[in-house]
C-alpha positions as CSV (number, residue, x, y, z in Angstrom):
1,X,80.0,36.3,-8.3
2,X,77.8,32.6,-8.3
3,X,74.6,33.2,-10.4
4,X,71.6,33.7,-8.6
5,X,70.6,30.4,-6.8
6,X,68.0,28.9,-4.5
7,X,70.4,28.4,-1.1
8,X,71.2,25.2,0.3
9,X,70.2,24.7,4.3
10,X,71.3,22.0,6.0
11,X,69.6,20.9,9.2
12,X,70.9,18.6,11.6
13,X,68.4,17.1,14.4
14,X,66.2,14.1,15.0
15,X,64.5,12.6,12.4
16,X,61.6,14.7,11.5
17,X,58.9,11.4,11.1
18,X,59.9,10.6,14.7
19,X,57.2,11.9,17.7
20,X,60.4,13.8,19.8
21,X,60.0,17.5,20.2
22,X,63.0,18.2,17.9
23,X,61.2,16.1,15.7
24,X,58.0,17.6,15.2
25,X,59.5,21.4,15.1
26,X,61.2,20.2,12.0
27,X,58.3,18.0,10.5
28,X,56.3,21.7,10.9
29,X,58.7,24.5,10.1
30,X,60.9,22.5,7.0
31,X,57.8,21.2,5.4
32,X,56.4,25.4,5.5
33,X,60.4,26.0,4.7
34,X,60.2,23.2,1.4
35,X,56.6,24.3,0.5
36,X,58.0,27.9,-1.0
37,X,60.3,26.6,-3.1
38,X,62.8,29.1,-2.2
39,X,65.4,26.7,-0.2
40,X,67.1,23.6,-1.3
41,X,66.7,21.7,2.2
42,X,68.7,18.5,3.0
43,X,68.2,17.5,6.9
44,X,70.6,14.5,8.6
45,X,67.7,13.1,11.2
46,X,69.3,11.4,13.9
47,X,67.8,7.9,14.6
48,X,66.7,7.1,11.5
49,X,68.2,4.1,9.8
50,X,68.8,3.9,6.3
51,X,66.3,1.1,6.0
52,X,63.2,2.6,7.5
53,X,60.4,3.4,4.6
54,X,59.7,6.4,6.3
55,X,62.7,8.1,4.9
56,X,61.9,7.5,1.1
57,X,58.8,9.4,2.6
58,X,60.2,12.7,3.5
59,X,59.4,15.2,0.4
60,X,62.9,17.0,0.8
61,X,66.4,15.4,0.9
62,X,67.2,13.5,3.9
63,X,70.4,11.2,4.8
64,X,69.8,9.5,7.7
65,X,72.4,9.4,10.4
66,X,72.1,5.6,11.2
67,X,72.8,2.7,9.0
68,X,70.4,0.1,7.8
69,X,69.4,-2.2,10.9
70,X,70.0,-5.4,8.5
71,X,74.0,-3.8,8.1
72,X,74.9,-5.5,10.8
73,X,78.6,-4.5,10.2
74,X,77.6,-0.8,10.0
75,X,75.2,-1.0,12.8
76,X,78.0,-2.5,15.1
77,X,80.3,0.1,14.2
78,X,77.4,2.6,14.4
79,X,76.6,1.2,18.0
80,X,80.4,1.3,19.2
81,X,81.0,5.3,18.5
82,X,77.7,6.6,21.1
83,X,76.6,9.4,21.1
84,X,79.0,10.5,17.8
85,X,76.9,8.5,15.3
86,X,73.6,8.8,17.2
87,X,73.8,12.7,16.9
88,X,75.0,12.7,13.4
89,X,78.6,13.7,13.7
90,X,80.1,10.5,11.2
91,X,77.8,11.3,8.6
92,X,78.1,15.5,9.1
93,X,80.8,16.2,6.8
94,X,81.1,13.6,4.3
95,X,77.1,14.9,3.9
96,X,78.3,18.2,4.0
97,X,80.9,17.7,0.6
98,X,78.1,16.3,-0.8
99,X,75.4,18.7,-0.2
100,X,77.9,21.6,0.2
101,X,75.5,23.9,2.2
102,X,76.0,27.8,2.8
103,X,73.8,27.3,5.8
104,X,74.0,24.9,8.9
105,X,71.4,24.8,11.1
106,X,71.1,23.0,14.6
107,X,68.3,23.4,17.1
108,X,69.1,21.0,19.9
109,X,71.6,20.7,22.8
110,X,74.8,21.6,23.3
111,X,76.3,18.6,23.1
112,X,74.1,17.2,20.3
113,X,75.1,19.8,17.9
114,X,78.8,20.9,19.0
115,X,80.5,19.0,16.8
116,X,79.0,21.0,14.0
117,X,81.9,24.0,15.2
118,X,84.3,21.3,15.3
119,X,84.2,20.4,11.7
120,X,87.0,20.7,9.1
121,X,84.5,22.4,6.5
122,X,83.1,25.0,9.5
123,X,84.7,27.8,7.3
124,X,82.4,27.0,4.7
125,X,79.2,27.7,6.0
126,X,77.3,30.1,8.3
127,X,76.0,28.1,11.2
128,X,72.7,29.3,12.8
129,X,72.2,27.7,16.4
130,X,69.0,27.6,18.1
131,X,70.1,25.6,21.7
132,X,68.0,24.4,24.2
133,X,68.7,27.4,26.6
134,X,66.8,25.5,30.1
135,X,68.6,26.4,32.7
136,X,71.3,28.6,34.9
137,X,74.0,29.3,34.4
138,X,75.5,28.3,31.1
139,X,78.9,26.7,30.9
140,X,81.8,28.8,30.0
141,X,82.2,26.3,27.4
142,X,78.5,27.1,26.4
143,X,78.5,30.6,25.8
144,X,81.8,30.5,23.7
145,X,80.4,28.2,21.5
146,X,77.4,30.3,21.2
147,X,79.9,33.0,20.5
148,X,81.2,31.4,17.7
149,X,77.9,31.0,15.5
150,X,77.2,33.5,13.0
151,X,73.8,33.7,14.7
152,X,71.6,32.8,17.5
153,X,68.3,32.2,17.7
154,X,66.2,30.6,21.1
155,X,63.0,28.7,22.2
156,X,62.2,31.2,24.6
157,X,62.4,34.5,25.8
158,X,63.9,33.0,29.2
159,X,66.6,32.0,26.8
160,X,66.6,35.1,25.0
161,X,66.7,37.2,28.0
162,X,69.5,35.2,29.9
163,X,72.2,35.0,27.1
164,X,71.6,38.8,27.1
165,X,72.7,38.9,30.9
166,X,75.2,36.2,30.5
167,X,76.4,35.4,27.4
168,X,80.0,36.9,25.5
169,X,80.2,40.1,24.0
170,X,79.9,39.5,20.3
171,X,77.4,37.0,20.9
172,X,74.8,37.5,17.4
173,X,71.6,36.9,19.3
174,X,69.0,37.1,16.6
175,X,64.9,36.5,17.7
176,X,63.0,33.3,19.2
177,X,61.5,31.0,17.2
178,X,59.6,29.7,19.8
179,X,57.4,26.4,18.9
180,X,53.9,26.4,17.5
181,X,50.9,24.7,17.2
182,X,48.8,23.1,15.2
183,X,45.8,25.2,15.9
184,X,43.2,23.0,13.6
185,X,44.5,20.2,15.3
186,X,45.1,21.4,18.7
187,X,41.9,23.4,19.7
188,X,39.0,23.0,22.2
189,X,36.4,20.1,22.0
190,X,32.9,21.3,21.1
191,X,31.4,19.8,24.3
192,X,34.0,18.2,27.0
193,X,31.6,16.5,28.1
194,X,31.0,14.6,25.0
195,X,34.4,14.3,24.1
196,X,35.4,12.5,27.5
197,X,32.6,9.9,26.8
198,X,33.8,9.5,23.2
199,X,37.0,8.4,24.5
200,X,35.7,6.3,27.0
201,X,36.1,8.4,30.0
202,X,33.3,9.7,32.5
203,X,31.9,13.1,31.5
204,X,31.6,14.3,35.3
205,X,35.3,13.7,35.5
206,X,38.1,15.9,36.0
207,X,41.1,15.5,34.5
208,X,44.5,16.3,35.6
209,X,46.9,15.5,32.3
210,X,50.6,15.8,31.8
211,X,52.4,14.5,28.2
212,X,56.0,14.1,28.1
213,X,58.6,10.8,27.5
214,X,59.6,9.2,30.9
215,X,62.6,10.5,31.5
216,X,64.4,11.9,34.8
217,X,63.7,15.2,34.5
218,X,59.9,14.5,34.3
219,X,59.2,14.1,37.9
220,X,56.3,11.9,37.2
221,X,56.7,10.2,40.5
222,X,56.6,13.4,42.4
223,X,53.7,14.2,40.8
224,X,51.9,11.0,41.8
225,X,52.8,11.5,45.0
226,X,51.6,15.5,45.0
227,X,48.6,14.2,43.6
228,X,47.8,11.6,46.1
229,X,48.5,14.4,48.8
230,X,45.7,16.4,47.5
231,X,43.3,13.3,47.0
232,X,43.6,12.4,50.6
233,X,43.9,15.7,52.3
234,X,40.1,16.3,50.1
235,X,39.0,13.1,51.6
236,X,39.9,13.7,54.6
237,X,37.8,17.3,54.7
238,X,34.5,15.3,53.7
239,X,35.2,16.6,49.7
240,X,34.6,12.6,48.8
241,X,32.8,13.2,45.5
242,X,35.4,15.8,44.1
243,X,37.7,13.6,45.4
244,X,35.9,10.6,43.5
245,X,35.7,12.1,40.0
246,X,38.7,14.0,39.7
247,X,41.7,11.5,37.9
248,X,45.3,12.0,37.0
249,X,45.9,11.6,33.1
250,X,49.9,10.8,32.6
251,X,50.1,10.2,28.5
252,X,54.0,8.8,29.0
253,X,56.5,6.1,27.8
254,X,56.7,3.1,30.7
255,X,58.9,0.9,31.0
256,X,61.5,3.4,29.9
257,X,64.9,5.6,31.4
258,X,62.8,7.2,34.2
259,X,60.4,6.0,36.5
260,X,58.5,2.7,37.8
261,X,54.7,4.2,37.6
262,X,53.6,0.7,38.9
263,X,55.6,1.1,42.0
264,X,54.8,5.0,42.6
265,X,51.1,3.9,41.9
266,X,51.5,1.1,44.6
267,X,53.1,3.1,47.0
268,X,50.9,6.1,47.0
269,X,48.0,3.8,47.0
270,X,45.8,5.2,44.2
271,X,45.9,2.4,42.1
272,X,42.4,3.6,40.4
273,X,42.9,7.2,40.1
274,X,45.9,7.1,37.5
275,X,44.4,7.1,33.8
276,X,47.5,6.2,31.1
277,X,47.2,5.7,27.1
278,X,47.7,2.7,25.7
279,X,48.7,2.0,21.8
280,X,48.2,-1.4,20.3
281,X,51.1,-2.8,18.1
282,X,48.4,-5.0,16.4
283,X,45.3,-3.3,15.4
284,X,47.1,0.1,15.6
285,X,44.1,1.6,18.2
286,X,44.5,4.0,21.3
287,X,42.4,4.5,24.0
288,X,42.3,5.6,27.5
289,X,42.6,3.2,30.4
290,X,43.5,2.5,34.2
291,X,47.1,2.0,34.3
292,X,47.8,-2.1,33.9
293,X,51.6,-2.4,33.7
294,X,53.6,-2.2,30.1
295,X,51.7,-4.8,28.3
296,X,47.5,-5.4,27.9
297,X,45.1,-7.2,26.4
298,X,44.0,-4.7,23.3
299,X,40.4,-4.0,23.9
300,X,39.5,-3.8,20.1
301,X,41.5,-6.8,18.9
302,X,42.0,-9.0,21.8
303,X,45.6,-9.6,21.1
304,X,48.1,-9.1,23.9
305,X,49.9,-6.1,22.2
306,X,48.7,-2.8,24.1
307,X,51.4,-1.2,25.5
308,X,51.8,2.6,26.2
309,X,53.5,4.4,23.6
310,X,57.4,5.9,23.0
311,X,58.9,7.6,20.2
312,X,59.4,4.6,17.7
313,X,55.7,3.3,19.2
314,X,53.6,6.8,19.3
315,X,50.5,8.3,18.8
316,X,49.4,10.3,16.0
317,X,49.1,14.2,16.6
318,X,45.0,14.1,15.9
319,X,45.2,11.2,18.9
320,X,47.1,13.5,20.9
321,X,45.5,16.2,20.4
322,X,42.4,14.4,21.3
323,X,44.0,13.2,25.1
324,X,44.5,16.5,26.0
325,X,41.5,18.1,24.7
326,X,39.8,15.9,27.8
327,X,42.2,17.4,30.2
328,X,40.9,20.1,32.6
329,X,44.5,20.9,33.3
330,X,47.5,20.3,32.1
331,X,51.2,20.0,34.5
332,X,54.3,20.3,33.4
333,X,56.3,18.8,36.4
334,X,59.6,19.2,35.2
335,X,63.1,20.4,37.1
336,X,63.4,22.4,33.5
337,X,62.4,23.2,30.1
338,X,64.1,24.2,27.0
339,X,60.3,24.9,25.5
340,X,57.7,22.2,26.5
341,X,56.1,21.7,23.4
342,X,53.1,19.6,25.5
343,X,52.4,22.9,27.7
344,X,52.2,25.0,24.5
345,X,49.6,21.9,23.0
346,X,47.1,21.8,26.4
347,X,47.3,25.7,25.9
348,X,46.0,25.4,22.2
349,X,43.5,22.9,23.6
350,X,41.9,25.8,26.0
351,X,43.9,23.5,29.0
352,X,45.5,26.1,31.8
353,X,49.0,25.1,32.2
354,X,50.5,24.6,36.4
355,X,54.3,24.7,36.1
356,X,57.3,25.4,38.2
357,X,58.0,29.4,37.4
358,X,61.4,28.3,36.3
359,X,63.8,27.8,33.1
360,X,61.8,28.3,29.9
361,X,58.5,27.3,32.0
362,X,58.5,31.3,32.9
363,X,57.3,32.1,29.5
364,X,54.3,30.2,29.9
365,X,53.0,32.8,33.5
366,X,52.2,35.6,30.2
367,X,49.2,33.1,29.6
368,X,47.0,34.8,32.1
369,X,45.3,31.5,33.1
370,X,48.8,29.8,34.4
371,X,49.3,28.4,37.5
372,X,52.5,29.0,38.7
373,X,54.1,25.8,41.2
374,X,56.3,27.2,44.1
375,X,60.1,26.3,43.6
376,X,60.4,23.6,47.1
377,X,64.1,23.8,46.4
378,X,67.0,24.4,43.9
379,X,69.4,21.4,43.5
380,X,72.7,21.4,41.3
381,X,73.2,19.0,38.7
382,X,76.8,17.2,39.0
383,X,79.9,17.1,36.5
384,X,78.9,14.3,34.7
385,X,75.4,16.5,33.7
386,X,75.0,20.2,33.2
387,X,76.1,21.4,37.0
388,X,73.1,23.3,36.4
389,X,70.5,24.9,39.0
390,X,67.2,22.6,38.6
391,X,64.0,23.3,40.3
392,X,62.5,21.3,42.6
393,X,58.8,22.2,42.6
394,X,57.0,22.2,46.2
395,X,54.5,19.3,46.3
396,X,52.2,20.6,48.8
397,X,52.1,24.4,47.3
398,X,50.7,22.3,44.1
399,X,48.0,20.2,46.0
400,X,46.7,23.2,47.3
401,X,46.5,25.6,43.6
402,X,45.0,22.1,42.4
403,X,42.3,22.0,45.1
404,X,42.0,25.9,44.3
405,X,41.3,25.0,40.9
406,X,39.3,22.0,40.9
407,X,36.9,23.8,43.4
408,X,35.7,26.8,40.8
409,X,32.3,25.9,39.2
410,X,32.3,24.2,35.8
411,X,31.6,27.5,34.0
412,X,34.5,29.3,35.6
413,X,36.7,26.7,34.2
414,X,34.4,27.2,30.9
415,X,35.7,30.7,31.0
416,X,39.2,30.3,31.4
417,X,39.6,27.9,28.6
418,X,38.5,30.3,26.2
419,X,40.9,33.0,27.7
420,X,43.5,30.3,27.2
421,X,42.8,29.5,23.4
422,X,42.5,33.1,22.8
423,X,45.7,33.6,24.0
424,X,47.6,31.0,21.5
425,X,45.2,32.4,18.8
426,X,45.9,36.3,19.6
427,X,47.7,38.3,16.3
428,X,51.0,39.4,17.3
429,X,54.5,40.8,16.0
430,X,56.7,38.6,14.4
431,X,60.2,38.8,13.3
432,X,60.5,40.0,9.6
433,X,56.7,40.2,8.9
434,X,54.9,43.1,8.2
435,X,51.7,41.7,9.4
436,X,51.0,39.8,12.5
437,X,50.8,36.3,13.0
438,X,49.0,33.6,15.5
439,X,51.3,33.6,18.6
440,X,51.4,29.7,19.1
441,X,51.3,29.1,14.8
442,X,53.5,27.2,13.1
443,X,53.4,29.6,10.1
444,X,55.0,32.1,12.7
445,X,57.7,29.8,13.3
446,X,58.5,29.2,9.7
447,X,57.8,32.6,8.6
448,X,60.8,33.7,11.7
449,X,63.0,31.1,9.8
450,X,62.5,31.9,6.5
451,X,63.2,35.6,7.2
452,X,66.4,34.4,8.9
453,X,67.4,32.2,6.3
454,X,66.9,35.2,3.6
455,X,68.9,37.8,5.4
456,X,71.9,35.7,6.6
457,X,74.5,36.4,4.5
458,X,76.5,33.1,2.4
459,X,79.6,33.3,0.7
460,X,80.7,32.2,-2.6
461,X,81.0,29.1,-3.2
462,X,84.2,29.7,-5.6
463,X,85.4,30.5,-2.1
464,X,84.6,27.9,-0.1
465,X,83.1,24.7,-1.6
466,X,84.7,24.9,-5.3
467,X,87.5,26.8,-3.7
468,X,91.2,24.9,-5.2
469,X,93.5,25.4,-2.2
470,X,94.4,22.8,-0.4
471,X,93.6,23.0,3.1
472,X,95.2,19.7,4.0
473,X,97.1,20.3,6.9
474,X,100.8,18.7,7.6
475,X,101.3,19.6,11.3
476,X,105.0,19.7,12.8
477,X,104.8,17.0,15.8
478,X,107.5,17.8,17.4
479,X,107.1,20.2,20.1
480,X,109.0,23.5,20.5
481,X,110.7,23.1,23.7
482,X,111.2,20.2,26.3
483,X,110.2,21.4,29.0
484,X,106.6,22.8,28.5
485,X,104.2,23.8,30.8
486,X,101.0,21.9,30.6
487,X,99.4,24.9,29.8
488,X,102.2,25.8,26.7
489,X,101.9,22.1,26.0
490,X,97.8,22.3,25.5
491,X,98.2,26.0,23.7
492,X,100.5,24.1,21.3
493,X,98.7,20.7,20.4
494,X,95.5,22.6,19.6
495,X,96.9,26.0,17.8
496,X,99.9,24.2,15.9
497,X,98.7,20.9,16.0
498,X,95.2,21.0,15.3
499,X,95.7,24.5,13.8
500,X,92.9,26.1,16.0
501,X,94.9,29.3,17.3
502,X,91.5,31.5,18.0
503,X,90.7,28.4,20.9
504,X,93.8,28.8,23.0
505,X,94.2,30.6,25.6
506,X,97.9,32.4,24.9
507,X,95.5,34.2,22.5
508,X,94.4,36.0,25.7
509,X,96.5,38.8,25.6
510,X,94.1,41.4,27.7
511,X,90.4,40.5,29.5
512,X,87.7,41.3,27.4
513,X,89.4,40.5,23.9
514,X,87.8,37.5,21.7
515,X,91.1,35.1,22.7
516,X,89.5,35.3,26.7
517,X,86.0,35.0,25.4
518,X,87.2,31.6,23.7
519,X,89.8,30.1,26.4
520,X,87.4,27.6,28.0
521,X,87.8,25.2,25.3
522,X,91.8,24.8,26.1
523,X,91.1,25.4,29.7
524,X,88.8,22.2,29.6
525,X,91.7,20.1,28.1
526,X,94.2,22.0,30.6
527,X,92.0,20.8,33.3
528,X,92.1,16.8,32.4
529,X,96.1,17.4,32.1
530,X,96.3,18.8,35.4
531,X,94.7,16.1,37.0
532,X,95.5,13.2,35.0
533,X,92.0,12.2,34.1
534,X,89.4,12.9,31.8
535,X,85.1,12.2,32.4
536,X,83.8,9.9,30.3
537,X,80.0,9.3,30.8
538,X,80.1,8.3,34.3
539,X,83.4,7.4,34.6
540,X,87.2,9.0,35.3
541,X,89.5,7.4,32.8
542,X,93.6,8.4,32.7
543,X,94.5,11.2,30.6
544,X,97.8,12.6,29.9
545,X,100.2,14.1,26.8
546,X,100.4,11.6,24.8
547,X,96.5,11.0,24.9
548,X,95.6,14.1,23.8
549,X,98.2,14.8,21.0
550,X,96.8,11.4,19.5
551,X,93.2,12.5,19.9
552,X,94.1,16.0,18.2
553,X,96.3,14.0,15.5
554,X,93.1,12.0,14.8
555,X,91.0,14.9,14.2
556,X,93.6,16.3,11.9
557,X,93.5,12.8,9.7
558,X,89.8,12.6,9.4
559,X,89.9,16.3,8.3
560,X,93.0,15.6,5.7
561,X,90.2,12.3,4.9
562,X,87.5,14.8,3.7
563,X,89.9,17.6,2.6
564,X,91.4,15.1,0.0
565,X,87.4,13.8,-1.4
566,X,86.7,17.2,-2.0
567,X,89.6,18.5,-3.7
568,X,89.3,15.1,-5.9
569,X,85.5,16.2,-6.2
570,X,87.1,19.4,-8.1
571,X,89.4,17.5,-10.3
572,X,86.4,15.7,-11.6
573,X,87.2,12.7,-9.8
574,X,84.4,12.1,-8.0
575,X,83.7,9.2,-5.8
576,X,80.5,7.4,-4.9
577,X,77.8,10.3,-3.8
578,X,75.5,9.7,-1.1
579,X,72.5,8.0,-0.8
580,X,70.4,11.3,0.2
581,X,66.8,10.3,-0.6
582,X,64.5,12.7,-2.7
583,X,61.6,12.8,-3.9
C-alpha cells in the first residue's frame, strides 16, 4: 500500500487564462480545486504556447500544449499534425510519465479528448469525462467511448437525461457539474438606467444582447434578420418610438469562421440599430458602439486599433459582466448548446433568456422567466460533422415573443429580473454536500468536483506508474491466414496488432455483452476498408490494408517510445523532465 498522499489530477482542456468557455470553467473550478490544498493539479491548456507569460502566471502546474511561437521548428511541426497537437494529444503522454496522474480529467468534445482512451498509459489512470452532450443522437462511437470511462459526468441535465435513454449499459453516469457564475461579478446593476448611460448608451433604450464567438452555429445572421422582421412589422403598426429605442446588442468576434455582420447589417437595412463592443489593442479600453466594420478609430486614444474582441483579444469578465448587465434580454440563437455559459451570465445579471427549447438550451425553460423560440425546422448535420439533429429556430415565432416582451411596462420587466437573479441565487442540493449551495455558483461546481475527485477510486502506483513489467509490445505482422475477410483482417490488426482485443468486434459473441457495446470502433475502420476510402476533414482520401496496418504499427511504436522512458525512468535513468511551470 502507497503512503497516504495528496492525488495527482490531470486535466486536459484549453488554456485556462484564455476567454473560451472551457477556459473559464477551469480558471473557476481548479483555482477552488488548488485553493484546498488537497489535490496536486497539473492541467495541459490547449493553445497556449510555451512562450506566453501568462503561463508562468497560472498558480498550479501547467505544460502548455503548443510550442514557443519563436520555435519556429516546433511550431512548424506543431502546425503540420492539426488538430493532434492543438488538442494536446503530442504532449499527453510524455506529460503523463512525467506527472504520472491517478486521475484524467477531460471536459470537452468528443473528438478533443478521445485520444485520452487511446493512450498507451490509459491503464494507469481513471479517466473522468465530462463531454459536451448538445445534441441527438449520439454516435455509436460516442457512447462506447463514454462506456469506457470510469465515470461520467455532464453539463446539463439534457445530457444527463439522454445518455440515460441512450447510452450503453455499464455506462458510470455520475452527476452534472453544470457551469456557474460569478455571482459578485455577474449580478444586476443598481439602476439600468444609470448603468446604460455609464457605458455610453441611452437610458430609454432597450436592449436586445446575445454573447457568444462568431462561429456557424451562432446564427447571428438569422438573428439580424429576425430582428429586423420585428423592427419593421412594429413600424409598420405605428409602434415608431418602441421601434426607435429598442437596439440589438451582439458582443461577438468579426471578422472570424462565421458570419459577415457588415453584409447581414447591409442587407437587412438596419445599419443603426446593431450595437457591437469594441476593444482597443492600444490603450486597452472597451466601450459600446454602432457597428463600424473590424477596425476603428479608438475613442479614448485616437489610434486606429479598436477592433471587436476574440479569444486571444477579449474582454475582461467585470467588462462583460458589465455589457450584459445593460441588456433587457438576452438570445441564445444557437442550432445547439453543450451549456451556454453566456445564457447562464445574462441570467445572473437579472437578463430573461429567449432560446430555442432544444439540446442543453432545455435546461434553461426551469428559469421561470425563459422565453422559449419555436423549433422552424430540424436539419441533420453531414458525415464530415456530427450527423446530428440541429435546431433551426422559427424567425417569426421570435419577433413576435420579442414584441410580447418589449411591450410590458418597465416595472414588469423590473419584476422579472429579480425573479431571474433569484433563481441563479436560490440554495439547492448538490452532489456530495450536506448543505445547499447557490444553483448558478462556482463553489457548487467545485464543491461537485472535489467530491468526485475524493470518492473515485486510484490504484497503486507500485501497480501502474512504478510498476517493473514491461509493457512493450512486439506484435507478430504476419497475418494468420491469406485469405481474410476484411472484417477478420480489421479484428486482427487492432486485437493482435495493436493488442486492443476488448475493441473488436469477434469479441461479440451474443447482443448485449461488453464486446457489442464496443464494436463501433472496428466497425468504423471496417467501413473505410469496405469502401476503399477514409474522411479526412472534408475530403475522401484512399484507404486500404496496408494503410491501416501502418497506421496501427505507428501507434504501437510511439507507445513502445513512452513505454521504454518510463521503464528507464525506474532504472534511475531519467531523461530530461518537462518544462511544467509552477509556482
Amino acid at each position: 500500500m502507497e503512503t497516504k498522499r495528496k492525488r495527482r489530477v490531470l486535466f486536459t482542456g484549453e488554456a485556462s487564462f484564455l476567454a473560451t468557455g472551457f477556459s473559464t470553467y477551469y480558471n473557476e473550478v481548479l483555482g477552488r480545486l488548488h485553493a484546498t490544498g488537497e489535490f496536486e493539479i497539473l492541467e495541459i491548456g490547449s493553445y497556449g504556447h510555451a512562450d506566453d507569460p501568462r503561463c508562468q502566471q497560472v498558480p498550479w502546474k501547467f505544460y502548455p500544449a503548443a510550442p514557443a511561437r519563436s520555435d519556429k521548428q516546433a511550431m512548424q511541426k506543431y502546425m503540420a499534425d492539426q488538430p493532434r497537437s492543438h488538442f494536446g494529444e503530442l504532449v499527453f503522454d510524455d506529460v503523463c510519465l512525467d506527472f504520472k496522474p491517478d486521475i484524467v480529467v477531460g471536459i470537452r468534445d468528443f473528438w478533443m479528448d478521445e485520444f485520452i482512451l487511446r493512450s498507451p498509459f490509459r491503464k494507469n489512470f481513471k479517466f473522468i469525462w465530462m463531454p459536451t452532450i448538445d445534441g441527438e443522437p449520439q454516435r455509436e462511437l460516442w457512447l462506447d467511448s463514454y462506456r469506457q470511462c470510469d465515470r461520467i459526468l455532464t453539463y446539463s441535465e439534457y445530457g444527463m437525461d439522454l445518455l440515460k435513454r441512450t447510452g450503453r449499459r455499464g455506462t458510470e453516469l455520475v452527476t452534472l457539474a453544470s457551469p456557474g457564475v460569478d455571482l459578485e461579478i455577474f449580478k444586476p446593476p443598481k439602476n439600468k438606467r444609470d448603468h446604460k448611460v455609464k457605458l455610453g448608451i441611452d437610458p430609454n433604450s432597450l436592449i436586445i444582447g446575445m454573447t457568444a464567438r462568431n462561429q456557424k452555429r451562432k446564427l447571428f445572421y438569422d438573428l439580424i434578420e429576425a430582428f429586423s422582421m420585428w423592427l419593421y412589422k412594429s413600424k409598420s403598426k405605428g409602434h415608431v418610438e418602441l421601434a426607435k429605442r429598442t437596439f440589438l446588442y451582439l458582443h461577438t468576434s468579426y471578422p472570424d469562421v462565421g458570419y459577415d455582420m457588415g453584409k447581414a447589417i447591409r442587407d437587412f437595412k438596419i445599419g443603426n440599430k446593431v450595437i457591437m463592443t469594441y476593444l482597443c489593442a492600444n490603450c486597452h479600453v472597451a466601450y459600446p458602439s454602432f457597428f463600424a466594420g473590424e477596425l476603428v478609430i479608438c475613442r479614448k486614444c485616437g489610434k486606429l486599433a479598436s477592433r471587436p474582441p476574440n479569444a486571444g483579444h477579449s474582454c475582461p469578465r467585470d467588462v462583460l459582466a458589465d455589457i450584459m448587465k445593460s441588456f433587457d434580454l438576452y438570445v441564445q440563437y444557437s442550432i445547439c448548446e453543450g451549456a451556454g455559459m453566456p445564457a447562464w451570465e445574462a441570467m445572473a445579471c437579472g437578463v430573461p433568456v429567449a432560446a430555442p427549447r432544444y439540446s442543453a438550451m432545455e435546461d434553461y425553460f426551469q428559469c421561470p422567466t425563459s422565453i422559449p423560440i419555436d423549433v422552424g425546422r430540424f436539419f441533420w448535420e453531414s458525415i464530415i460533422e456530427t450527423e446530428q439533429k440541429r435546431a433551426l429556430p422559427d424567425n417569426q415565432d421570435f419577433a413576435n415573443k420579442l414584441d410580447k416582451f418589449l411591450k410590458q411596462s418597465e416595472s414588469v420587466r423590473d419584476d422579472k429580473s429579480k425573479q431571474t437573479r433569484a433563481y441563479a441565487e436560490e440554495l439547492v442540493d448538490t452532489y456530495g454536500q450536506d448543505i445547499k449551495m447557490c444553483r448558478r455558483g462556482w463553489d457548487r461546481t467545485a464543491a461537485i468536483w472535489g467530491q468526485v475527485l475524493r470518492e473515485t477510486e486510484i490504484k497503486d502506483q507500485k501497480d501502474t506508474w512504478l510498476c517493473p513489467t514491461s509493457r512493450i509490445r512486439k506484435p507478430v505482422l504476419v497475418p494468420p491466414s491469406n485469405d481474410m475477410s476484411n472484417n477478420e483482417f480489421v479484428d486482427w490488426v487492432i486485437g493482435d496488432v495493436w493488442g486492443h482485443p476488448e475493441l473488436v468486434r469477434r469479441s461479440n459473441t451474443r447482443m448485449g455483452s461488453k464486446g457489442d457495446e464496443n464494436k463501433h470502433f472496428a466497425g468504423e475502420w471496417l467501413q473505410c476498408l469496405n469502401s476503399g476510402s477514409k474522411t479526412v476533414g472534408e475530403n475522401r482520401i484512399p484507404f486500404n490494408r496496408q494503410v491501416l496496418v501502418e497506421h496501427f504499427i505507428k501507434m504501437v511504436q510511439e507507445a513502445n517510445v513512452v513505454e521504454e522512458r518510463r521503464l528507464k525512468s525506474l532504472s534511475g535513468k531519467t531523461e530530461e523532465q518537462f518544462d511544467a511551470v509552477v509556482m
